[in-house]
Phi, psi and omega in degrees: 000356177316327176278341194278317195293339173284320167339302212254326180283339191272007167292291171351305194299326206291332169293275186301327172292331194282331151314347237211340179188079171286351195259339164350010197003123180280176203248208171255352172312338157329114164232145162223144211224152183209121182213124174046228168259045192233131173267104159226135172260098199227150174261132166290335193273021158053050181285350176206158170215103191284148120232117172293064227241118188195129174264150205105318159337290214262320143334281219296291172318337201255338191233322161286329243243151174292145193293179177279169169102351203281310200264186180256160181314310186273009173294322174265345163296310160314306163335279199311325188288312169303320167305261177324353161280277200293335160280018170284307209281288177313316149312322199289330239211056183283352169247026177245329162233114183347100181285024163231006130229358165243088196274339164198190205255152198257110164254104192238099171277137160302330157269030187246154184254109133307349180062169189299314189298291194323303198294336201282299198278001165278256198315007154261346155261003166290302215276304183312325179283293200283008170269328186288253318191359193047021179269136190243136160249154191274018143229125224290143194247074190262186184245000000 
């Protein structure tokens, strides 16, 4: 489970940096990287840094998942928005729900603009964890 807690720790950064310049845009300064089934989503000027590290993961993106461009930001920011309140919500909730796979909580403020890469790869991992893992949320995480 070791992968959910890197996840969750590089959401957390993604949380305390993005306080510090919420109105920010991302540039073209964007990098990303893909090694074996480790995703990263990094700003040069380091205002955030995601790493997704789940095998499979990076399979899933490349070959299931709709490409970028299919949904629109805010389309995915609504998902995200909802997704993450109810995986929040299950942490919270450890005899109710696997605490290995839900080890700690995703701090994804809403009013922050993270841009189309963050929200597009949160909400493909959304859909890739409850396809991995058989897990339904009640708002449907489809392809």
């Amino acid at each position: 489970m070791k992968p959910f807690i890197y996840f969750f720790v590089a959401l957390g950064l993604i949380y305390g940096c993005a306080n510090t310049q919420i109105n920010k845009k991302l540039t073209g300064n964007n990098a990303m990287t893909t090694a074996n089934d480790t995703v990263r989503i990094a700003n040069d000027s380091l205002e955030y840094e995601i790493l997704i590290i789940e095998p499979g993961f990076n399979t899933f993106l490349v070959s299931i998942a709709r490409p970028e461009g299919y949904y629109t930001q805010n389309y995915l920011e609504n998902k995200n928005r909802f997704l993450v309140t109810e995986y929040n919500q299950r942490v919270n909730q450890p005899f109710t729900f696997d605490p290995n796979l839900y080890p700690q909580q995703i701090n994804y403020d809403n009013n922050v603009d993270y841009g189309y890469e963050v929200n597009y790869k949160l909400y493909n991992y959304f859909v890739f964890f409850s396809r991995q893992y058989n897990q339904r949320f009640s708002v449907p995480t489809r392809i």
